[in-house]
Backbone bond lengths (Angstrom), bond angles and torsions (degrees), N, CA, C in turn:
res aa  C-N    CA-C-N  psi(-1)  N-CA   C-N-CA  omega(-1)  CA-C   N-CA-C  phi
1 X - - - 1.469 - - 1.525 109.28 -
2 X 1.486 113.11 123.48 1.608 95.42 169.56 1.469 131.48 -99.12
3 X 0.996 114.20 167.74 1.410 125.63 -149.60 1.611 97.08 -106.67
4 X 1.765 86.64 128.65 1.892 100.15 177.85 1.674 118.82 7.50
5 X 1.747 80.27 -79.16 1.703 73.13 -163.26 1.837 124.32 -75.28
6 X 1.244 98.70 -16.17 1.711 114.08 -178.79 1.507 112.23 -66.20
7 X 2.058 112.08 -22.96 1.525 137.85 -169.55 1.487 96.69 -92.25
8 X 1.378 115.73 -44.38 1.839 112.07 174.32 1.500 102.49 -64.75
9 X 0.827 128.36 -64.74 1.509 141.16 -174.35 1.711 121.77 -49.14
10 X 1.563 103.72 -11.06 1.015 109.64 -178.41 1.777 95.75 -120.74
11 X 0.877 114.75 -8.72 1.716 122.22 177.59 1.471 105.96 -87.97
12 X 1.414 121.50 -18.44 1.141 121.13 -145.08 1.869 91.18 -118.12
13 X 1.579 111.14 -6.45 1.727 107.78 -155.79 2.034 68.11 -109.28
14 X 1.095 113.82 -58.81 1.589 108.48 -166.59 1.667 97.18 -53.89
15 X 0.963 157.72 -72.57 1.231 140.94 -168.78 1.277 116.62 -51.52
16 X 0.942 136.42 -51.84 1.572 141.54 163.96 1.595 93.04 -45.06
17 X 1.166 150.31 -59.53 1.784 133.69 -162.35 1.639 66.26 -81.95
18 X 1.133 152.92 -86.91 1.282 101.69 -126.92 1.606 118.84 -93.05
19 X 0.983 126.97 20.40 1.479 127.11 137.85 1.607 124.96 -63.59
20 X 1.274 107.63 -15.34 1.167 107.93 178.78 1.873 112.64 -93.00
21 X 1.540 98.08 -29.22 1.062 105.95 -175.43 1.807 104.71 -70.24
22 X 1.672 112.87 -49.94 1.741 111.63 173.02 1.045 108.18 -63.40
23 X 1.565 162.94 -24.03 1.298 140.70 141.36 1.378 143.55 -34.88
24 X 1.763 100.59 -41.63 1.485 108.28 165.69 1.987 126.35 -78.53
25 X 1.222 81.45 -37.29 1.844 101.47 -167.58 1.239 108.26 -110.81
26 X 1.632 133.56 124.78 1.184 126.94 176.56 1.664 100.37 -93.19
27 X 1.057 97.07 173.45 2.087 115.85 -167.66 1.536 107.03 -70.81
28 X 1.267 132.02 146.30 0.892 133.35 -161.91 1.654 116.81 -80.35
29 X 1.287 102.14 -16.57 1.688 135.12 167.15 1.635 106.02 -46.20
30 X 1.698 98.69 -53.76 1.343 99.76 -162.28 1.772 112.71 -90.25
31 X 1.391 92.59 -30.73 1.632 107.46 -177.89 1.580 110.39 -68.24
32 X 1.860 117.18 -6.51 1.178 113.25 -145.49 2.231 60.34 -94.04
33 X 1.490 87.59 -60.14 2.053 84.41 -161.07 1.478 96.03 -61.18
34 X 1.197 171.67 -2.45 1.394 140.75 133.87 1.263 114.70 -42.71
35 X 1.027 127.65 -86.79 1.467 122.35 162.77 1.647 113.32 5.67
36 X 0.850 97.12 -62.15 2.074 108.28 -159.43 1.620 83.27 -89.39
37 X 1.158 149.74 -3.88 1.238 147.68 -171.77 1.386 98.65 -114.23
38 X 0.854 129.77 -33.48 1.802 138.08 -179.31 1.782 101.15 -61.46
39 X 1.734 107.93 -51.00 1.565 120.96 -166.42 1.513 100.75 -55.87
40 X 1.309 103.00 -45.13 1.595 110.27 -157.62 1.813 107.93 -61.33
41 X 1.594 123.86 -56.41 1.034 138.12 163.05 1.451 102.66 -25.54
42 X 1.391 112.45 133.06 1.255 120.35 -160.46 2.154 91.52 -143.07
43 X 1.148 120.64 -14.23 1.638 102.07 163.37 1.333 119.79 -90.84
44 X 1.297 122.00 150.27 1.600 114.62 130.58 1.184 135.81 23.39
45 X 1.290 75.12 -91.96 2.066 94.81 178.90 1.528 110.34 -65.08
46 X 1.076 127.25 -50.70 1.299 129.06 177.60 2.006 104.22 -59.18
47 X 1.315 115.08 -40.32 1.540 91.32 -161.08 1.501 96.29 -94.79
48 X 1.219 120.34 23.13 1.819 124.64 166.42 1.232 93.15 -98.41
49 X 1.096 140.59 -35.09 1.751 119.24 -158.43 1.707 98.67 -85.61
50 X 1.508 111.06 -40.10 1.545 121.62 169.60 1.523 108.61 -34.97
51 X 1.250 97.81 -63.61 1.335 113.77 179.28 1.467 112.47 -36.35
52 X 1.114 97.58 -74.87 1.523 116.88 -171.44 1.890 108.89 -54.14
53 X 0.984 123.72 -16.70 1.320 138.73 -156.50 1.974 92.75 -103.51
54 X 0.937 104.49 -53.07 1.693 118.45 172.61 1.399 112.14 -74.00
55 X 1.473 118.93 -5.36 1.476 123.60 -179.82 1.627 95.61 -93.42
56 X 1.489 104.45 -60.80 1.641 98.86 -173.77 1.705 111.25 -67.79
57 X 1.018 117.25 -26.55 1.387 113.95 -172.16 1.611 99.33 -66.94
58 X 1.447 126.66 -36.01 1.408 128.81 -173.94 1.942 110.62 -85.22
59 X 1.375 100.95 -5.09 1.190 96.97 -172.40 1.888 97.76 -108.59
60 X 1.150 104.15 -11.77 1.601 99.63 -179.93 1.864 97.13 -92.73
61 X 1.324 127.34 -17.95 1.136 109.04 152.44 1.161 126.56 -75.02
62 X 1.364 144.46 -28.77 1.502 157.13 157.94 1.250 110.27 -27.28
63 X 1.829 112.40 -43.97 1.351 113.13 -133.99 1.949 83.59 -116.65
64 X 1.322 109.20 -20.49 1.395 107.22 -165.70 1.392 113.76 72.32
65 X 1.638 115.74 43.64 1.607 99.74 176.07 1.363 92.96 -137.52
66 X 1.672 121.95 176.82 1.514 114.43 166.75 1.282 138.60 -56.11
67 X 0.587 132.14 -144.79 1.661 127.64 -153.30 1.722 108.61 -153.74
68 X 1.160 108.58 -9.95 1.518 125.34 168.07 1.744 108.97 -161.97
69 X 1.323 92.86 136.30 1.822 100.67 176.93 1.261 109.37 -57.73
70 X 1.702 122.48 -33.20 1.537 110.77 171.94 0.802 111.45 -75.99
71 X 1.406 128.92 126.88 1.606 111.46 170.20 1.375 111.23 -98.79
72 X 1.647 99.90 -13.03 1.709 99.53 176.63 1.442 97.16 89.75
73 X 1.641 95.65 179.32 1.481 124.72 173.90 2.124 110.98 -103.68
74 X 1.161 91.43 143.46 1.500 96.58 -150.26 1.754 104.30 -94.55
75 X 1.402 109.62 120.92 1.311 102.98 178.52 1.492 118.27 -100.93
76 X 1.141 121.10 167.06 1.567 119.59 168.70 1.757 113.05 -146.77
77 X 1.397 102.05 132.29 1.835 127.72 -178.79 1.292 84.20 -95.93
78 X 1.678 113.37 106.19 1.710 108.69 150.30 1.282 108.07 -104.23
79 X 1.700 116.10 138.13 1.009 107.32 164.20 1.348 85.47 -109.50
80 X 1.743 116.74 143.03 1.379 133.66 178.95 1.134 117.03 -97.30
81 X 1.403 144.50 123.68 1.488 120.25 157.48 1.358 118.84 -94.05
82 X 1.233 119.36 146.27 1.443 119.48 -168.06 1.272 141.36 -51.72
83 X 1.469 105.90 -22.07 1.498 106.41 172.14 1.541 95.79 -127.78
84 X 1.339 114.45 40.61 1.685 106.78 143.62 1.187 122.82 -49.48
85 X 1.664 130.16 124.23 1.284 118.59 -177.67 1.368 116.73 -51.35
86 X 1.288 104.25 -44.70 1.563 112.73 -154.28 1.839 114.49 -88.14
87 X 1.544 106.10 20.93 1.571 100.50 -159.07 1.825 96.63 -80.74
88 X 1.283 125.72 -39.22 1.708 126.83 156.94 1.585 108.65 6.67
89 X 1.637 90.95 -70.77 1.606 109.24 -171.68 1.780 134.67 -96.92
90 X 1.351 104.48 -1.00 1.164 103.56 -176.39 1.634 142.33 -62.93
91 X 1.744 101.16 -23.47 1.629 138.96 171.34 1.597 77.15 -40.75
92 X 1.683 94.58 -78.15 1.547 102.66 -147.27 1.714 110.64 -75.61
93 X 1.805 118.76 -11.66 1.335 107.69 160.49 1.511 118.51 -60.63
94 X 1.625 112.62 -57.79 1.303 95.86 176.91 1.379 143.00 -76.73
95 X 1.845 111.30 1.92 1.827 102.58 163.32 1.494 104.88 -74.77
96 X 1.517 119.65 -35.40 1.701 98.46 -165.98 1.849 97.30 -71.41
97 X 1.554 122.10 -21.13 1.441 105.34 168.89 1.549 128.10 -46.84
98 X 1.196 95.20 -71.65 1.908 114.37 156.08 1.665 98.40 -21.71
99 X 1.362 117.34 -100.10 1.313 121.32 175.73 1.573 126.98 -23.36
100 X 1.287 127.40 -36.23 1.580 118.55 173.94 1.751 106.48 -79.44
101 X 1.508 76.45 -55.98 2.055 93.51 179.17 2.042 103.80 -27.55
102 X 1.110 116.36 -41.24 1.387 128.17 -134.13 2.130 79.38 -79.26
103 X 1.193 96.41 -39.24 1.597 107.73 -176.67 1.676 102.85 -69.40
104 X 1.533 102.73 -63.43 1.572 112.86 -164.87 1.656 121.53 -68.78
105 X 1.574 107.19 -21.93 1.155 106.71 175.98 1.818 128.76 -57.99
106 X 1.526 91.75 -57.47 1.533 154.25 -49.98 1.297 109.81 -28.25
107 X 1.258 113.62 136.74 1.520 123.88 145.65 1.799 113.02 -93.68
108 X 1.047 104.70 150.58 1.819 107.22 -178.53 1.590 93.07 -105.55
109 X 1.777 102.17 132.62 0.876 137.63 -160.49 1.534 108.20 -74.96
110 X 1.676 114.13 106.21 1.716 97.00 -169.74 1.574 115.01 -137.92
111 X 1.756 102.83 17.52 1.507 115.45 -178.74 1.320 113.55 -73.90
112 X 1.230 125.43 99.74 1.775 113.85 166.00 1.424 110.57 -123.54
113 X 1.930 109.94 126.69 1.303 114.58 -167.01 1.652 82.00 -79.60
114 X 1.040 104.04 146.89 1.640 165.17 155.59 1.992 92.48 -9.61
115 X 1.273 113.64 -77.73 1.870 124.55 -159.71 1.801 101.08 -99.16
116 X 1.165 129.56 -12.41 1.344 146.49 177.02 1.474 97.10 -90.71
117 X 1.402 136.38 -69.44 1.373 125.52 -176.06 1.258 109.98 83.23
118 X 1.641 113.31 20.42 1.328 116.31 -177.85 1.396 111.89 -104.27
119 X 1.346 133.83 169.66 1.585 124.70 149.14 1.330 90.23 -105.60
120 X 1.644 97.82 148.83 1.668 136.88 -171.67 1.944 91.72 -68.27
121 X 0.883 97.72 -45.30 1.661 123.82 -164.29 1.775 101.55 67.23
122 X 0.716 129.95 67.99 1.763 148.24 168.55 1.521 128.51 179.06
123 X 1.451 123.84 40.02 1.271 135.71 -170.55 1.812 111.02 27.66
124 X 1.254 121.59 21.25 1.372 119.55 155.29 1.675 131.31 -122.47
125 X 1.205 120.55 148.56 1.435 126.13 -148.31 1.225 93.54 167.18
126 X 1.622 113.99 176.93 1.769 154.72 -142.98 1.510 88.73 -63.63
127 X 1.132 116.09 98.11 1.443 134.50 168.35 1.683 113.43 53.53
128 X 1.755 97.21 46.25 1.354 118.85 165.47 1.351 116.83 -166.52
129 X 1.992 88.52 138.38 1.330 130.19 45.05 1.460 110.87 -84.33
130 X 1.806 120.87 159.35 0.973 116.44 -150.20 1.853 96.08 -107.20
131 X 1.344 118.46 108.98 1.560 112.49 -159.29 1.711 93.94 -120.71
132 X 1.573 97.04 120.48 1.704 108.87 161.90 1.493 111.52 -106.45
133 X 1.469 87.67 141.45 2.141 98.58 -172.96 1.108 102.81 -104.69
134 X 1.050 117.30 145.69 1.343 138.72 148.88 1.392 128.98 -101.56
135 X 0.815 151.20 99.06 1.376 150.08 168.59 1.960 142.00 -46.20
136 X 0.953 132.42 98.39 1.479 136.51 -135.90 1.560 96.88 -119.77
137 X 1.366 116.90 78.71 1.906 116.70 -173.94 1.576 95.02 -57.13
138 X 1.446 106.86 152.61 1.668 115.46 157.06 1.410 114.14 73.22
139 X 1.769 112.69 22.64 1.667 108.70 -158.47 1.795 79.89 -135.59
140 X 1.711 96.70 168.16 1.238 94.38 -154.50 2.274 74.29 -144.16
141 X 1.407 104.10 34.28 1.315 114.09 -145.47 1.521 113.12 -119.30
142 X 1.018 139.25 156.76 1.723 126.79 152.49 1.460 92.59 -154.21
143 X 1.673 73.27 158.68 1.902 98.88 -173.55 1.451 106.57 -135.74
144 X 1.304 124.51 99.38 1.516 116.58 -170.09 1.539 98.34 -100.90
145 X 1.434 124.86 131.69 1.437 120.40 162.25 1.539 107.28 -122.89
146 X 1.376 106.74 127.50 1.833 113.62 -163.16 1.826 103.61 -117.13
147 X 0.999 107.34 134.78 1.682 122.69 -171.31 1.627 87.13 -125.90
148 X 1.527 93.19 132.12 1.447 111.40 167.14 1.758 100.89 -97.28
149 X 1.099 97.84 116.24 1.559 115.55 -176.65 2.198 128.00 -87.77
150 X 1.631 82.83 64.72 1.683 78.19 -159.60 1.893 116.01 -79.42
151 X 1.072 113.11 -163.19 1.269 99.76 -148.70 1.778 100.92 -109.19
152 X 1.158 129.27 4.16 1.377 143.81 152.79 1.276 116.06 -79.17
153 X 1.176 132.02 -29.34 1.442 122.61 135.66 1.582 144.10 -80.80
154 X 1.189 104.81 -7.31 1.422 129.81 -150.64 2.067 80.30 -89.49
155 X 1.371 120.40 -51.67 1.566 125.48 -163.59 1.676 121.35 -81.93
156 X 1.586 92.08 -1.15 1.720 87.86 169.49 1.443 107.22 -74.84
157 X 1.214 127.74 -21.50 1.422 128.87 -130.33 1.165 101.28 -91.66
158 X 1.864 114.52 130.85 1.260 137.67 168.14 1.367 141.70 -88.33
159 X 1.080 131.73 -169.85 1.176 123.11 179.17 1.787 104.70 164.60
160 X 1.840 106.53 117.69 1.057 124.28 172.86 0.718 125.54 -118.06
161 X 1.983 148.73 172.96 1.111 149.50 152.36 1.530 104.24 -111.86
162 X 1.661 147.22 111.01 1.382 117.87 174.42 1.557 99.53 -99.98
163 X 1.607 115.46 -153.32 1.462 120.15 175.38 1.974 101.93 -106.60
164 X 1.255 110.78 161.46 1.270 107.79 176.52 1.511 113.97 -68.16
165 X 1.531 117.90 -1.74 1.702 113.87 -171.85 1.388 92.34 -86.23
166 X 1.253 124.42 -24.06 1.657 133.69 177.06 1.415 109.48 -56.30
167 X 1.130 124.65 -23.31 1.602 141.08 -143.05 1.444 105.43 -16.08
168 X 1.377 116.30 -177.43 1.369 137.95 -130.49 1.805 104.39 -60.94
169 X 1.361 108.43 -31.37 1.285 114.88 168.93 1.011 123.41 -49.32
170 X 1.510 128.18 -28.82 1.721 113.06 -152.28 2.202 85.99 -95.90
171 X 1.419 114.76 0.52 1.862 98.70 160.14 1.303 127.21 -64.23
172 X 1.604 111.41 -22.03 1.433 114.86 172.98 1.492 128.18 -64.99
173 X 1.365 122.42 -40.36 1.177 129.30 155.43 1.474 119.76 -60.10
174 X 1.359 107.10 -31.50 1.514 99.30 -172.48 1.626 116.98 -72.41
175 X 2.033 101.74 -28.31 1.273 131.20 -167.07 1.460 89.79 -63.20
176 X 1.706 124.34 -48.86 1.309 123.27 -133.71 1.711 91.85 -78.33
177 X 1.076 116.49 -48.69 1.501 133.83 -177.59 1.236 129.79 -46.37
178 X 1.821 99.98 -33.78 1.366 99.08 159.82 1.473 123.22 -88.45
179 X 1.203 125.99 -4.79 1.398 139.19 172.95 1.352 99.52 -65.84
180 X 1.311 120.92 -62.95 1.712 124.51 -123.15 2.078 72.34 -114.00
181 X 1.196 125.79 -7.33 1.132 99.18 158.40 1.476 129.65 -113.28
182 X 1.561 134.77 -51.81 1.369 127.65 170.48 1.451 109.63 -81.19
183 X 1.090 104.11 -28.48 1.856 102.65 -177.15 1.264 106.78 -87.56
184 X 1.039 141.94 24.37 1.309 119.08 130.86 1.124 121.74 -54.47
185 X 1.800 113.79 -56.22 1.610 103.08 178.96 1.527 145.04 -91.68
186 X 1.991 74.19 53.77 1.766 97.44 177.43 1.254 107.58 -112.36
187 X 1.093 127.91 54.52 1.530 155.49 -176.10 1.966 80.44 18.25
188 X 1.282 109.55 112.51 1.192 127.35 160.67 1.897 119.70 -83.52
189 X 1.236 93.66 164.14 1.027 148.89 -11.41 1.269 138.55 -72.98
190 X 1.502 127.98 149.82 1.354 109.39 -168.40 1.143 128.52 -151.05
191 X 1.151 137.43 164.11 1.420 132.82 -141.76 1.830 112.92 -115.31
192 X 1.337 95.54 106.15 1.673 125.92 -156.27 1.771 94.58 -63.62
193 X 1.450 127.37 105.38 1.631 113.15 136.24 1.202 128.23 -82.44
194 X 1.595 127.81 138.48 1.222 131.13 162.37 1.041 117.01 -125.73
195 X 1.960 115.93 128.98 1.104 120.80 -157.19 1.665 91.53 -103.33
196 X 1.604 140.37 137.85 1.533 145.38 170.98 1.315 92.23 -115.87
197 X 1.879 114.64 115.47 1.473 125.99 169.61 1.415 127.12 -136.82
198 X 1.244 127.12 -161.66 1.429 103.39 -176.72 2.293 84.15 -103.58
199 X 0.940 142.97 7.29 1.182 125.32 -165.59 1.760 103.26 175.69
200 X 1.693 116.18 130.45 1.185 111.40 -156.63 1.799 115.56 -48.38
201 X 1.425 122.97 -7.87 1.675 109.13 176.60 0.939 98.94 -69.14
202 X 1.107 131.00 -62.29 1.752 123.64 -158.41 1.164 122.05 -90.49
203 X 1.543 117.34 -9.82 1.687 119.18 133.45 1.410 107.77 -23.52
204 X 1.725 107.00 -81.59 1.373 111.42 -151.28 1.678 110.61 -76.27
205 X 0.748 117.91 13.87 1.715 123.18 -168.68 1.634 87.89 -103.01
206 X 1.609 111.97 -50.80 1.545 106.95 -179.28 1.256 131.67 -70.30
207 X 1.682 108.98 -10.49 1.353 132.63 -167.39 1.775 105.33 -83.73
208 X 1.411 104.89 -31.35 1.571 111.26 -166.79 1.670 86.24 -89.61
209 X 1.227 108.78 -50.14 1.700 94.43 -160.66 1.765 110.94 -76.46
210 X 1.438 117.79 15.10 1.122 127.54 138.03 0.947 152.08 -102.26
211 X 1.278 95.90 19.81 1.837 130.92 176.02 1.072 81.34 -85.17
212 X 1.657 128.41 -67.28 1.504 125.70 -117.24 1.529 100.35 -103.36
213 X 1.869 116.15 4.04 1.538 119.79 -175.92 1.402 102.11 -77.52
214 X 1.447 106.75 152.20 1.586 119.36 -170.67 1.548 102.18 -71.40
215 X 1.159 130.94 110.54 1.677 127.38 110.60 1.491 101.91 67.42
216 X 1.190 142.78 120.31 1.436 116.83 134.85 1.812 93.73 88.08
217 X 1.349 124.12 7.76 1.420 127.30 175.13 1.617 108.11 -99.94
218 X 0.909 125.60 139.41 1.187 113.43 158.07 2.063 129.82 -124.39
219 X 0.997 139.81 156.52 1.357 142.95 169.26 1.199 103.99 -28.70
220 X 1.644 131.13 139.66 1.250 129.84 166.89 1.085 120.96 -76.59
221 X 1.033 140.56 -37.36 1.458 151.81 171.77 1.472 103.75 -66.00
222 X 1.287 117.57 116.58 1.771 125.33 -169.23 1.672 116.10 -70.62
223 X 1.418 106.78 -3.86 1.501 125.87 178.85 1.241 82.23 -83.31
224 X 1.492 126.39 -90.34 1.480 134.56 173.10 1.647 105.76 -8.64
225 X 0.982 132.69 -79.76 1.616 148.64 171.29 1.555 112.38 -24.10
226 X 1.389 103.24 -68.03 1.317 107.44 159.47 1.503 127.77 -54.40
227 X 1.237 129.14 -32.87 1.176 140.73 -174.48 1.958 105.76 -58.54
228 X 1.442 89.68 -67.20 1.219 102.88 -175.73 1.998 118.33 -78.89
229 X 0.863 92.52 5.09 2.333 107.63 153.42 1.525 90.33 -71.83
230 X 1.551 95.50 -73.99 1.473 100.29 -137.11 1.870 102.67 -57.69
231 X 1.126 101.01 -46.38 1.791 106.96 173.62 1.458 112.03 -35.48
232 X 1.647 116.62 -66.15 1.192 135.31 140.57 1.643 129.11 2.56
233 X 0.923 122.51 -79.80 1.478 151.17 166.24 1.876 95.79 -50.61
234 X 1.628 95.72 -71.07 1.914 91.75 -172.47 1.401 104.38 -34.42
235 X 1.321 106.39 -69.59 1.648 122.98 -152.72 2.104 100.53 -62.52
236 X 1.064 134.48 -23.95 1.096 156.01 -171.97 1.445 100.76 -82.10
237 X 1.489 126.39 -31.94 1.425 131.69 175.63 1.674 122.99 -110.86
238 X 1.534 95.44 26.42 1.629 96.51 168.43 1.388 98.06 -113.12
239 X 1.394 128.92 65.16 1.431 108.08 166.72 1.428 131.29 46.23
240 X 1.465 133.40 -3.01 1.314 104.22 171.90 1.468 113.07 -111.41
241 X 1.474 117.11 149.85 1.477 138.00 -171.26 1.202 118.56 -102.39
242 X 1.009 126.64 171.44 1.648 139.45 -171.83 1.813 88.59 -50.87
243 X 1.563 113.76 148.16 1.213 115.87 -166.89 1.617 138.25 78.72
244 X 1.530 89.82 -25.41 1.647 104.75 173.58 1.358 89.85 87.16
245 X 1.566 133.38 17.98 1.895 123.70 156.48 1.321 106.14 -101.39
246 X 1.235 83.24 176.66 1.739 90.16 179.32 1.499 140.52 -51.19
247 X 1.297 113.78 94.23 1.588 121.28 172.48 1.734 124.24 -137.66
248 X 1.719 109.10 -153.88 1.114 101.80 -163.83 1.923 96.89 -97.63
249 X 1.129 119.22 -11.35 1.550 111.51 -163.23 1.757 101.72 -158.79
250 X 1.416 83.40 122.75 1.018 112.92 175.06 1.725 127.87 -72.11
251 X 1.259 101.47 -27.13 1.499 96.06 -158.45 1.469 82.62 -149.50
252 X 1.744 123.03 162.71 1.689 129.97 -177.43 1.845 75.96 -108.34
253 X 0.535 143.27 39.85 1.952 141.88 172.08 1.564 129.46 83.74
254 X 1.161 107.70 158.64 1.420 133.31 -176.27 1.238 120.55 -90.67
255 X 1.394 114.16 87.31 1.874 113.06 156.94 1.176 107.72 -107.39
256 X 1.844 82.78 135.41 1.607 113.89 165.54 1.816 116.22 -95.56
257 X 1.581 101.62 126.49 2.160 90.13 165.26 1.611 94.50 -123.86
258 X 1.114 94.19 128.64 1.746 115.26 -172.54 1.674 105.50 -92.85
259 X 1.516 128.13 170.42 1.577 119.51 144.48 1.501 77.20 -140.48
260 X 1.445 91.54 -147.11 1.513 111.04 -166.38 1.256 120.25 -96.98
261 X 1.029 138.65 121.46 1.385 140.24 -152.21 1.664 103.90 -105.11
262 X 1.472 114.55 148.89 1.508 122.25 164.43 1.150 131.10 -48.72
263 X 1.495 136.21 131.45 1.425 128.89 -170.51 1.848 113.12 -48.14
264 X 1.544 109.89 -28.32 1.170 99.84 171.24 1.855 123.52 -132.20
265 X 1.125 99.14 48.46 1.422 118.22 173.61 1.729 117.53 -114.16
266 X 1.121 124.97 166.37 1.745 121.59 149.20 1.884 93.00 -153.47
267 X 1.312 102.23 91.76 1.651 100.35 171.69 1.467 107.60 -86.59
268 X 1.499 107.07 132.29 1.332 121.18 -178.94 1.805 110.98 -112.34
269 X 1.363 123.98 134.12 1.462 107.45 167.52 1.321 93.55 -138.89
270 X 1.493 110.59 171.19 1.698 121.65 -174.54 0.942 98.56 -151.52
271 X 1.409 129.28 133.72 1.798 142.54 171.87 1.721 82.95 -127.46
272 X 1.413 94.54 160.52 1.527 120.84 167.60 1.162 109.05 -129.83
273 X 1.987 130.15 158.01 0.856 140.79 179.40 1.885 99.21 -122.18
274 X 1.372 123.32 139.11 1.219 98.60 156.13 1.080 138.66 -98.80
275 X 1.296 138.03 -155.04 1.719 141.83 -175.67 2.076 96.59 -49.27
276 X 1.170 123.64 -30.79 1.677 129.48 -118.80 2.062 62.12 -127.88
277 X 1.360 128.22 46.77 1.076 114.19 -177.19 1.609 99.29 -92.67
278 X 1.458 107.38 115.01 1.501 119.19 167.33 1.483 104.97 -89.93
279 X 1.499 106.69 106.59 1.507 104.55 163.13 1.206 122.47 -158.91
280 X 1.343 117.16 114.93 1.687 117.53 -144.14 1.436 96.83 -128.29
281 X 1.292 106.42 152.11 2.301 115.52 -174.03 2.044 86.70 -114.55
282 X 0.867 116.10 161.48 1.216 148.42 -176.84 1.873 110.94 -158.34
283 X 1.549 101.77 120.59 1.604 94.06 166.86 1.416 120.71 -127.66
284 X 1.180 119.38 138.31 1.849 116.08 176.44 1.329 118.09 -96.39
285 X 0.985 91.14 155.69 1.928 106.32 157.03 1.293 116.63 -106.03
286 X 1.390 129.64 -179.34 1.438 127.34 -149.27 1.907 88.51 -88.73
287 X 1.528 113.92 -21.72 1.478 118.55 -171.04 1.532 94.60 -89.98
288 X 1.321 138.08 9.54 1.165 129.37 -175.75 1.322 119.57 51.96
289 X 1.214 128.04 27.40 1.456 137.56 165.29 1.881 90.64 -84.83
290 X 1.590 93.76 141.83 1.797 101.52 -170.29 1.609 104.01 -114.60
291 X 1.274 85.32 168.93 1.734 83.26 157.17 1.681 113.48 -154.53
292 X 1.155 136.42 113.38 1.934 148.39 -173.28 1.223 98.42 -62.86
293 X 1.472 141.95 88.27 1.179 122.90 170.32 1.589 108.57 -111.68
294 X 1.288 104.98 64.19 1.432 125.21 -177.80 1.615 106.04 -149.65
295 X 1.328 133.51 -18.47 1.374 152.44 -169.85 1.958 98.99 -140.56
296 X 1.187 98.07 85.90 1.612 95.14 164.66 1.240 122.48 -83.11
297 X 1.269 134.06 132.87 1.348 148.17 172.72 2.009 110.05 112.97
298 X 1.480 102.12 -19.60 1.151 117.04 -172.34 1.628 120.39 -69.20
299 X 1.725 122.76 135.14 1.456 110.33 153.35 1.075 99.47 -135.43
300 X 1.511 100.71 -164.33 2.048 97.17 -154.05 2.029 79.79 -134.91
């Protein structure tokens, strides 16, 4: 059994490798649809930027460094289970992770609180890293999934309230607008969240954590399912290609996470991820033995 501080210290070295590891290596989720997104592209121009995109991604594993100079600001999805030993400490395991990582990786330094106007210079500061819980009764478990949150994706992002006479249709236009206008220059193609809430917070809270859903998932609700094809498909048939030039696909897909909305609200939000999507799951046991089931073959 290990002892307090030998259990922080060892909570605190596995998050740090694997921040280091989602900076360098993207998920196998995403590398699987580039790939199959590369085939489809049928110009020139489009299968050079592919190219070129599969060059740096293979050379930042070569080299052991990230995979984009932004690395962004670093988020984390905990899902907690309740009698995880270690949940007491985890806030403060993963900022000093963030914080060493920021040296050992390198990560480039991009936290500045807000009324200071300073950078931290170690990606931690005023309620960062930025960590949402979830709660897991009867589990003895955690599941951390961490998105490096950089700032070419970070500025498409919307957020509406319409009226219900608007109904569910008028998000498609709203969706399209933010695509075909700031997200283009989120080096596409890229992978659309949309958050459906009763009021823009929990829009946008649902909007990111449908950024950060794996690949190949879809909405449970078959309306939902359908929703996000057809979005899918639209945005996929305006001509623009990896880079935001001319190609066949715009975006690697569209997830929506909905709740229940107010009798007279329809809050809509949209975050984008781009091509350079770092977003990696990590899971524990109560002994802190892990397992990457987002990076196969990988340990830290």
């Amino acid at each position: 059994m290990l002892g307090e501080t030998s259990a922080k210290e060892k909570f605190i070295s596995t998050i740090e490798k694997f921040i280091a590891l989602a900076a360098v290596r993207l998920s196998d989720d995403v590398m699987a649809r580039l790939e199959e997104m590369r085939g489809r592209e049928d110009t020139p121009l489009q299968k050079a930027i592919y190219d070129s995109y599969f060059e740096n991604l293979q050379m930042a594993r070569n080299l052991n460094r990230p995979c984009c100079q932004d690395t962004g600001l670093l988020q984390f999805y905990v899902k907690a289970g309740t009698t995880f030993p270690h949940l007491d400490i985890t806030r403060e395991v993963i900022t000093e992770a963030v914080r060493r990582a920021t040296k050992s990786v390198p990560l480039r330094p991009n936290a500045v609180n807000y009324f200071d106007e300073k950078n931290t210079g170690d990606n931690t500061g005023e309620r960062t890293p930025w960590i949402d819980w979830e709660i897991v009764p009867a589990s003895s478990e955690m599941e951390i999934t961490l998105y490096f949150s950089g700032a070419g994706c970070s500025l498409p992002g919307q957020a509406r309230v319409f009226k219900p006479s608007d109904g569910l249709e008028a998000i498609i236009p709203f969706v399209f607008n933010a695509i075909t206008g700031s997200g283009i220059n989120a080096c596409p193609p890229l992978l659309v969240g949309i958050g459906l809430g009763h009021n823009i917070e929990n829009a946008a809270v649902l909007s990111k954590k449908a950024c950060v859903r794996l690949l190949g998932t879809k909405h449970p609700h078959p309306k939902g399912a359908e929703l996000e094809k057809r979005i899918t498909d639209g945005l996929n048939s305006l001509g623009m290609g990896a880079q935001g030039l001319c190609g066949n696909q715009a975006v690697m897909g569209v997830h929506i996470e909905s709740s229940a909305r107010h009798t007279a609200t329809i809050a809509c939000a949209v975050n984008v991820s781009c091509y350079t999507m770092r977003r990696g799951i990590i899971s524990f046991k109560s002994d802190l033995s892990y397992e990457l089931p987002t990076y196969r073959g990988a340990s830290l």
